[in-house]
TIVODREN-375419 format. One line per field, with one value per residue: x, y, z of N, C-alpha, C in turn; residue in one letter. Coordinates in Angstrom, 3 decimals, decimal comma. Example, Ala and Ser with C-alpha at 12.3 -4.5 7.8 and 13.67 -1.06 7.14 Angstrom:
# residues 2
n.px <- [13,190 / 12,850] .
n.py <- [-5,690 / -2,250] .
n.pz <- [7,800 / 7,080] .
ca.px <- [12,300 / 13,670] .
ca.py <- [-4,500 / -1,060] .
ca.pz <- [7,800 / 7,140] .
c.px <- [13,200 / 12,900] .
c.py <- [-3,300 / 0,030] .
c.pz <- [7,800 / 7,870] .
rest <- [A / S] .
This chain:
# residues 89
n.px <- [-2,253 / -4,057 / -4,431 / -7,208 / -8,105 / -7,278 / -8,314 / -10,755 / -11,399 / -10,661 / -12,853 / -14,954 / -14,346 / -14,362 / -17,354 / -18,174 / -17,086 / -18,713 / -21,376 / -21,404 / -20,935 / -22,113 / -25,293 / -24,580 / -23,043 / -24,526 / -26,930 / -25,773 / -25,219 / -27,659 / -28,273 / -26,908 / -27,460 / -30,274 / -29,431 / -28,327 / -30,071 / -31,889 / -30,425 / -29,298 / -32,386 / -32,945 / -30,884 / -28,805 / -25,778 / -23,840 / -20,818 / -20,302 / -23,107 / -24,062 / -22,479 / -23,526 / -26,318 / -25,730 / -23,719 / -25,572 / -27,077 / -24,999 / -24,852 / -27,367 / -27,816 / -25,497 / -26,669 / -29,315 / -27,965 / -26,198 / -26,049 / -26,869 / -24,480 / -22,279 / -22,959 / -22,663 / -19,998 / -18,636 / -19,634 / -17,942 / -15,190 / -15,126 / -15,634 / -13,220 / -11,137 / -11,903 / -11,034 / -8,250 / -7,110 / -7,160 / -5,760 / -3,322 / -2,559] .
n.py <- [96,184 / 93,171 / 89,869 / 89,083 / 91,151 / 90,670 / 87,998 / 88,224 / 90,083 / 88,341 / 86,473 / 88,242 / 89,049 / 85,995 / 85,989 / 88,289 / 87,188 / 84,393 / 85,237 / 87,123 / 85,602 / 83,398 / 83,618 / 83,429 / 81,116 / 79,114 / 79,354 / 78,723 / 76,203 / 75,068 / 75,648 / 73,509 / 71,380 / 70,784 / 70,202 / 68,106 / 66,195 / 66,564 / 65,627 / 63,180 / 61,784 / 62,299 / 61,216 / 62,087 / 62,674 / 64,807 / 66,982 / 69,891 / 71,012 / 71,694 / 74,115 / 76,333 / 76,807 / 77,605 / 79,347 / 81,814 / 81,274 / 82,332 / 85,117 / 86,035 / 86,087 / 87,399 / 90,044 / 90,408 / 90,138 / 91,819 / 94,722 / 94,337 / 92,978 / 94,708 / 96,656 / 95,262 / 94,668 / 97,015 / 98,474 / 96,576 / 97,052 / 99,868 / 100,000 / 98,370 / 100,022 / 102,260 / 101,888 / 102,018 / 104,028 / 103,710 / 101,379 / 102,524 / 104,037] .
n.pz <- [3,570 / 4,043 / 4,749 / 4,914 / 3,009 / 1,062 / 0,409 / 0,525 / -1,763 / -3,778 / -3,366 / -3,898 / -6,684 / -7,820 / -7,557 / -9,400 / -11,337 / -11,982 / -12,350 / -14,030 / -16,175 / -15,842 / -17,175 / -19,898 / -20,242 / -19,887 / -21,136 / -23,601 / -22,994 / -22,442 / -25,279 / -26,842 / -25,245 / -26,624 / -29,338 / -29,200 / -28,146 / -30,575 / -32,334 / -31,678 / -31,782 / -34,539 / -35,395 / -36,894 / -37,093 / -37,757 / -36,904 / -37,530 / -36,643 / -34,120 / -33,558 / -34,605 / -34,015 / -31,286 / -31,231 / -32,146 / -29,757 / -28,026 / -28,729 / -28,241 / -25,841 / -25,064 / -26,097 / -24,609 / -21,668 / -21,926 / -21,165 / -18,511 / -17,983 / -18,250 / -16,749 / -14,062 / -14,469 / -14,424 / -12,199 / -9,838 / -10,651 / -10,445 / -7,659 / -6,118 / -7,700 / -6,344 / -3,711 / -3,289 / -2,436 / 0,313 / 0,815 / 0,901 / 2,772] .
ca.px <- [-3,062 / -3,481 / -4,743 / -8,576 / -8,655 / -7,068 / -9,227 / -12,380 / -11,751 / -10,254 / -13,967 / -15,694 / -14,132 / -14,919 / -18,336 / -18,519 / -17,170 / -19,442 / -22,677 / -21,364 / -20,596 / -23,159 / -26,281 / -24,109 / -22,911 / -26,037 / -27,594 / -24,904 / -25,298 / -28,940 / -28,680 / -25,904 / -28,183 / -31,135 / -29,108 / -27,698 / -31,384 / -32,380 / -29,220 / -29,905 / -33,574 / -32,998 / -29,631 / -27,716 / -23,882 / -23,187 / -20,396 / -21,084 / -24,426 / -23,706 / -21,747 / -24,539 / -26,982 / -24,342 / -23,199 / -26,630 / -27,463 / -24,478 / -24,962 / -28,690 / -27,063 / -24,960 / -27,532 / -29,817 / -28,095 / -24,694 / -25,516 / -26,637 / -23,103 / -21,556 / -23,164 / -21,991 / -18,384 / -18,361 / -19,748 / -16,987 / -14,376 / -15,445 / -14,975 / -11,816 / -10,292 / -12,161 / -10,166 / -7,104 / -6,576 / -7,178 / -4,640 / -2,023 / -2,552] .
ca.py <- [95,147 / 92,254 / 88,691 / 89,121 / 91,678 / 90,052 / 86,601 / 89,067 / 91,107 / 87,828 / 86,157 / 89,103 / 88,984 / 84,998 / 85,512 / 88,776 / 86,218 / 83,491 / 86,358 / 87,709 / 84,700 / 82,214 / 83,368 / 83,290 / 79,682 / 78,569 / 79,734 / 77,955 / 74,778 / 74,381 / 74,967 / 72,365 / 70,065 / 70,574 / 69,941 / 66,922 / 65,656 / 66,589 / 64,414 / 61,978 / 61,666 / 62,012 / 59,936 / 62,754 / 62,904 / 66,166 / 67,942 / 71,088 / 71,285 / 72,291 / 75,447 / 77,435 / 77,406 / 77,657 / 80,929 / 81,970 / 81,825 / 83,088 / 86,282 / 86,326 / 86,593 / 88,634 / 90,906 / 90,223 / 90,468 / 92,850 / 96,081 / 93,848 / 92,299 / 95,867 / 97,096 / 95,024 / 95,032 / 98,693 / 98,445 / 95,911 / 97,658 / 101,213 / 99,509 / 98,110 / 101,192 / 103,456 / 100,707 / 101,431 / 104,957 / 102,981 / 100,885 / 103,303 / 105,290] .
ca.pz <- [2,955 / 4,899 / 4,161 / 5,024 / 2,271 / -0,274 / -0,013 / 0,657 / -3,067 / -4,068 / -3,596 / -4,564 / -8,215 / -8,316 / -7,582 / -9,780 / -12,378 / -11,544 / -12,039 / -15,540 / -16,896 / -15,573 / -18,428 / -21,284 / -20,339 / -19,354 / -22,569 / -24,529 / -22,618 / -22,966 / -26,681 / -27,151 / -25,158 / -27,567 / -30,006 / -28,976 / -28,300 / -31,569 / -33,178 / -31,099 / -32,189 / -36,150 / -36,148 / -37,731 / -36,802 / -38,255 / -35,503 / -37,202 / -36,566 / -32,897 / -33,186 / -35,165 / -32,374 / -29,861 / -31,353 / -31,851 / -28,256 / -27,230 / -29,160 / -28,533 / -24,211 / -24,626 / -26,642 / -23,691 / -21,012 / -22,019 / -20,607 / -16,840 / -17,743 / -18,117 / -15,239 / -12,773 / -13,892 / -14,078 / -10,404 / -9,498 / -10,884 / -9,648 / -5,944 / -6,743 / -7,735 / -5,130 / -2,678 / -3,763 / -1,287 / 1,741 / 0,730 / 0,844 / 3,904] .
c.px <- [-2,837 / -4,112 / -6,378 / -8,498 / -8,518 / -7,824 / -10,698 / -12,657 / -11,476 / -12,235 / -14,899 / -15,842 / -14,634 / -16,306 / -18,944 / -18,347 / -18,439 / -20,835 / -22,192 / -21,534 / -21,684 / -24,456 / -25,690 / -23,296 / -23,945 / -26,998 / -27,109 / -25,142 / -26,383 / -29,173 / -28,189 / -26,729 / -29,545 / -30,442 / -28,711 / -29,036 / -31,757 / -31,361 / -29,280 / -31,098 / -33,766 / -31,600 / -28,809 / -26,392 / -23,508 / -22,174 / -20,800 / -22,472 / -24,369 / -23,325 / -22,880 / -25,324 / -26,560 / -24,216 / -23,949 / -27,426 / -26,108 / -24,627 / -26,342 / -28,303 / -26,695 / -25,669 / -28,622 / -29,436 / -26,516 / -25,158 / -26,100 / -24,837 / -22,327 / -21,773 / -22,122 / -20,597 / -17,767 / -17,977 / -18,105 / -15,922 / -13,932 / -15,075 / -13,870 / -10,711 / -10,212 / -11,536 / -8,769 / -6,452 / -6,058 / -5,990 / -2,866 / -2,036 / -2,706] .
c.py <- [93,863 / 90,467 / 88,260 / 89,654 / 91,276 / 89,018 / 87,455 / 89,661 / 89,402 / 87,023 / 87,098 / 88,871 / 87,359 / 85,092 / 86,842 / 88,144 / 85,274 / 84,153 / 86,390 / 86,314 / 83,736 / 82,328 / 83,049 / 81,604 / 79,129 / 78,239 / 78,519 / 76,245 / 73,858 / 74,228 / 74,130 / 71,287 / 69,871 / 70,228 / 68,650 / 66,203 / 65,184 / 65,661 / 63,218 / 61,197 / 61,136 / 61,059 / 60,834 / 63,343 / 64,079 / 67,113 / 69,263 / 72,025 / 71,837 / 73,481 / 76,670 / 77,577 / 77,470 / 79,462 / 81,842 / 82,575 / 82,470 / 84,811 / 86,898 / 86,429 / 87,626 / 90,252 / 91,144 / 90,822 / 91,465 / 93,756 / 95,476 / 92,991 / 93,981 / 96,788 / 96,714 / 94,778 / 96,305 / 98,882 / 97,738 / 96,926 / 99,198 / 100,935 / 99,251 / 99,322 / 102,406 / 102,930 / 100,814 / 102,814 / 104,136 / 102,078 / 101,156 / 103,202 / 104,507] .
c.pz <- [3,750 / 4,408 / 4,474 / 3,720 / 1,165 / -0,890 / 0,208 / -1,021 / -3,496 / -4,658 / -4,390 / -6,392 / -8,589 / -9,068 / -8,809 / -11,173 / -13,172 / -12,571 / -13,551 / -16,295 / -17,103 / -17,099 / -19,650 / -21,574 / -20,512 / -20,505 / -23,671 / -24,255 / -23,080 / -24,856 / -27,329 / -26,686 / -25,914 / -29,220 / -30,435 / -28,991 / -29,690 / -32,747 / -32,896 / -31,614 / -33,718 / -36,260 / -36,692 / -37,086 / -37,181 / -37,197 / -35,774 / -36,926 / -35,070 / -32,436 / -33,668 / -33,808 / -31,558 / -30,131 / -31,548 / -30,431 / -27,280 / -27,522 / -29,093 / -26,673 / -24,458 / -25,118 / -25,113 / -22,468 / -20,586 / -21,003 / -18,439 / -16,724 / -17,530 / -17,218 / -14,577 / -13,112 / -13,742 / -12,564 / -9,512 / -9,753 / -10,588 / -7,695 / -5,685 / -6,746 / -6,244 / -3,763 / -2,542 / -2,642 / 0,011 / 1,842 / 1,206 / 2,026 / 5,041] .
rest <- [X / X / X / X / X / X / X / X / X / X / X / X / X / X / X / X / X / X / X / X / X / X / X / X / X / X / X / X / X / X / X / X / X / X / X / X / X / X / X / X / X / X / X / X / X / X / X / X / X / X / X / X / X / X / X / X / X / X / X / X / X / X / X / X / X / X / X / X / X / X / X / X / X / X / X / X / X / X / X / X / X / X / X / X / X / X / X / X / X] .
């Protein structure tokens, strides 16, 4: 194992991070910022008014886009392992 391969899987997993993760933030973000708009607009302070549609769209992602999230860490993780001979030998 040498120090290419390690910062090579090393990136890999960031960006396989990056990929899973990114819609289900993304999701969350925009509905926190309509939210904030919409508090903004009427004047109403309420903090918990934020977390409902938050948790909402996060569960309306991961409904969406789970089984492209469980793909590609399958995939990832299937490479990973199948990586691990070469290693040895």
């Amino acid at each position: 194992m040498n120090q290419e391969y390690v910062l090579g899987l090393a990136r890999e997993a960031l960006i396989t991070v990056l990929m899973v993760g990114g819609p289900v933030l993304a999701l969350s973000l925009l509905a926190g910022l309509a939210v904030s708009v919409f508090q903004a607009t009427t004047q109403i302070n309420e903090q918990t008014l934020v977390f409902v549609p938050k948790i909402i769209a996060v569960l309306l992602a991961v409904v969406f886009f789970g089984p492209w999230m469980i793909t590609t860490l399958v995939t990832f993780t299937v490479r990973l392992w199948q990586g691990i001979p070469g290693l040895i030998g």
